[in-house]
C-alpha positions as CSV (number, residue, x, y, z in Angstrom):
1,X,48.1,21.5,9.7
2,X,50.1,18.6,8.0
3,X,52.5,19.3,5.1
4,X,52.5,17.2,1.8
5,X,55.2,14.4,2.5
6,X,57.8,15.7,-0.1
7,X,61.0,14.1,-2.0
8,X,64.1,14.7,-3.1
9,X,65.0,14.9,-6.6
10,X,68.1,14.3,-7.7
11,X,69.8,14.7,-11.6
12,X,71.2,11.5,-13.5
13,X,74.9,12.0,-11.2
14,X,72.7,11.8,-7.9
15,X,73.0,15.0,-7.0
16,X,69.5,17.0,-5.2
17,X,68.0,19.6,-7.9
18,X,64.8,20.2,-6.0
19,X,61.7,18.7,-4.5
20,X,58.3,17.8,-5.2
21,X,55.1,16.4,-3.0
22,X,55.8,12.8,-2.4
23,X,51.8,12.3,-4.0
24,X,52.7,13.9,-6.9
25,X,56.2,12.5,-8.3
26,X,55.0,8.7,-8.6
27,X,53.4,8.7,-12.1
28,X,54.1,7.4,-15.9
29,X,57.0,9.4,-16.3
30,X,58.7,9.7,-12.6
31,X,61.8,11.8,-11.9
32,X,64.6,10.3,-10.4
33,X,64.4,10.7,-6.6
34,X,66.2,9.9,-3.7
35,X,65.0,6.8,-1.0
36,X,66.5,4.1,0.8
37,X,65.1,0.5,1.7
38,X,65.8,-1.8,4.8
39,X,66.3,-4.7,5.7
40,X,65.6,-5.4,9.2
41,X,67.1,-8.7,10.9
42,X,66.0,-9.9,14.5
43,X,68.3,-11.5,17.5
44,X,68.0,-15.1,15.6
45,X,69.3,-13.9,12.0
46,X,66.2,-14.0,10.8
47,X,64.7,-10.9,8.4
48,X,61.6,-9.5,8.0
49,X,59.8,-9.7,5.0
50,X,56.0,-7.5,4.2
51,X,53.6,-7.5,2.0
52,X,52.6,-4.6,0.7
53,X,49.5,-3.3,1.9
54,X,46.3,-3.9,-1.0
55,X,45.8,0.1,-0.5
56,X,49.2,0.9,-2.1
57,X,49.6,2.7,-5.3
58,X,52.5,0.7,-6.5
59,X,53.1,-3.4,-6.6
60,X,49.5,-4.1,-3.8
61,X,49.7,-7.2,-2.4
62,X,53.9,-8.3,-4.0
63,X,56.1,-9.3,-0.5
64,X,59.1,-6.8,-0.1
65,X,61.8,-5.9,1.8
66,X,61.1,-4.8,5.6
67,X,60.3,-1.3,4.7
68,X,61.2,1.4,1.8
69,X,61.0,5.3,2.5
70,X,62.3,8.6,1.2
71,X,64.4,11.0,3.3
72,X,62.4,14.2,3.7
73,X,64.6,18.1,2.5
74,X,67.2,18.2,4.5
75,X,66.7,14.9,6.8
76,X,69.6,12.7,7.5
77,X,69.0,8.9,6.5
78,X,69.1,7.5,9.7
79,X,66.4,9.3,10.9
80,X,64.8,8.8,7.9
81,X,64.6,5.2,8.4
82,X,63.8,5.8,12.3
83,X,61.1,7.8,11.5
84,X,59.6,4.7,8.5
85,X,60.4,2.0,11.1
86,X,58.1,3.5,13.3
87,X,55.4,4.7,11.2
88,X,55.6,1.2,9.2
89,X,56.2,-1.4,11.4
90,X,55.9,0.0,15.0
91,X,59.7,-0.9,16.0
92,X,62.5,0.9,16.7
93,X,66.0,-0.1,14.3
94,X,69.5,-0.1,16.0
95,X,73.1,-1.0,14.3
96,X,71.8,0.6,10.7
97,X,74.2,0.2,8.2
98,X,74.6,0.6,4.7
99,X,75.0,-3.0,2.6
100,X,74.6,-1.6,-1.3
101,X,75.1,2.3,-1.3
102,X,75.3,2.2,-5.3
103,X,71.6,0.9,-5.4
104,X,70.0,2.2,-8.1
105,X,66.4,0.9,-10.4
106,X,63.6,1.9,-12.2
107,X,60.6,-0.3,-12.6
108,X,57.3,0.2,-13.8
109,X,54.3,-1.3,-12.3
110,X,51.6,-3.2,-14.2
111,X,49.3,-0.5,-13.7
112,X,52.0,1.9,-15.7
113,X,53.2,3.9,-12.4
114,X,56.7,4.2,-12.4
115,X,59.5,4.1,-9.4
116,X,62.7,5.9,-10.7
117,X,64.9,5.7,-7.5
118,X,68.8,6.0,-5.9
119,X,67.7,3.9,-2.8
120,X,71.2,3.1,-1.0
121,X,70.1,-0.2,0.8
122,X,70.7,-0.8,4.2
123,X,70.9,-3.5,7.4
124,X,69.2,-2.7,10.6
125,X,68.4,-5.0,13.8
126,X,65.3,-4.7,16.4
127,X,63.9,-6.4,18.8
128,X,60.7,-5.0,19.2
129,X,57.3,-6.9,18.2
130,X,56.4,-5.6,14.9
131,X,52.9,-3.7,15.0
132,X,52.2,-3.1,11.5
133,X,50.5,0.2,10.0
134,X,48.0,-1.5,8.3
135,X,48.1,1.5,5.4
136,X,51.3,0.0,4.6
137,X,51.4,-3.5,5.3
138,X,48.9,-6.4,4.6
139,X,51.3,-8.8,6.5
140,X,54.8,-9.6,7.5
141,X,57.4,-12.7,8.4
142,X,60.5,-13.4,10.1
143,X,62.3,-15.8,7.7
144,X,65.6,-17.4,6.7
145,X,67.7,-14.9,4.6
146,X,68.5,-17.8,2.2
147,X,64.9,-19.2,2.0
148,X,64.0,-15.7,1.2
149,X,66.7,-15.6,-1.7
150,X,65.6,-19.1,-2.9
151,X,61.8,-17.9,-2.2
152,X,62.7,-14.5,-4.6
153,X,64.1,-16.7,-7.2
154,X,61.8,-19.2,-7.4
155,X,58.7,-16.8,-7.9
156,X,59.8,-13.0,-9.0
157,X,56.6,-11.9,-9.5
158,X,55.0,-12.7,-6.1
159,X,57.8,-10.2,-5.1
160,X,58.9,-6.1,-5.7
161,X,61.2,-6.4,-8.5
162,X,63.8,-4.0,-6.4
163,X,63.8,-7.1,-3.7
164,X,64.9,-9.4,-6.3
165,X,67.8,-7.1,-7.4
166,X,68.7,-6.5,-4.2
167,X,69.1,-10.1,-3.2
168,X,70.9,-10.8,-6.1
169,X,73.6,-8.2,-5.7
170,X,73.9,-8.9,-2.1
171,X,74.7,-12.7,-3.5
């Protein structure tokens, strides 16, 4: 039998105060909870965009960062992002490092859903051939960090607005 994936919610300082079914938090009104995104680079420099699958509650179709997730009770975030490397994209991540720790947004989808999030943001390499879950991902690229940037500028809303302000604070 599989549990409900659950999060971690956390109070206005950051701190955990509970947790709640993964399926359940992500509405109108959502509580702050704890995830992370990555950004995953390849042996040439390049990083790895996706698209968001069509299937997805939240921002269908919009091109993102490499992958998002949220640490499970009690998981560390390195194997958190392990185990949504995997499960995403079929590769395995090496040299993970954080690059905005602060990283903090709340956005609300055209359809009204909300994401209320502290998502530290972090680096990662791999070299394996991306096999994307298709649940998750319509598509994916390997591109030029500053043709991404220019890219995200240029056209915000073919992108997740957290991309955007990621990007911009990592200048």
């Amino acid at each position: 039998m599989t549990h409900p994936e659950q999060v971690v919610l956390l109070d206005d300082n950051g701190s955990a105060i509970g947790v709640a079914d993964k399926a359940a938090v992500h509405t109108t009104d959502t509580a702050l909870h704890l995830a992370f995104s990555c950004h995953v680079y390849n042996e040439a420099g390049q990083v790895l965009v996706t698209r968001r699958a069509l299937s997805k509650q939240t921002w269908p179709g919009v091109w993102t960062n490499s992958f998002c997730g949220h640490p499970a009770p009690d998981e560390d975030i390195e194997s958190a992002i392990a185990r949504r490397a995997a499960d995403e994209l079929g590769i395995v991540v090496t040299g993970v490092q954080v690059i905005l720790p602060d990283f903090r947004y709340r956005a609300v989808d055209a359809s009204g859903i909300v994401e209320n999030e502290v998502c530290p943001v972090y680096r990662a390499v791999t070299t394996s051939v991306v096999a994307p879950n298709p649940a998750e991902v319509a598509e994916y690229a390997w591109v030029d960090p500053g043709a991404l940037s220019t890219a995200a500028a240029a056209a915000p809303y073919a992108f997740s607005p957290w991309l955007g302000w990621q990007l911009a604070q990592l200048g």
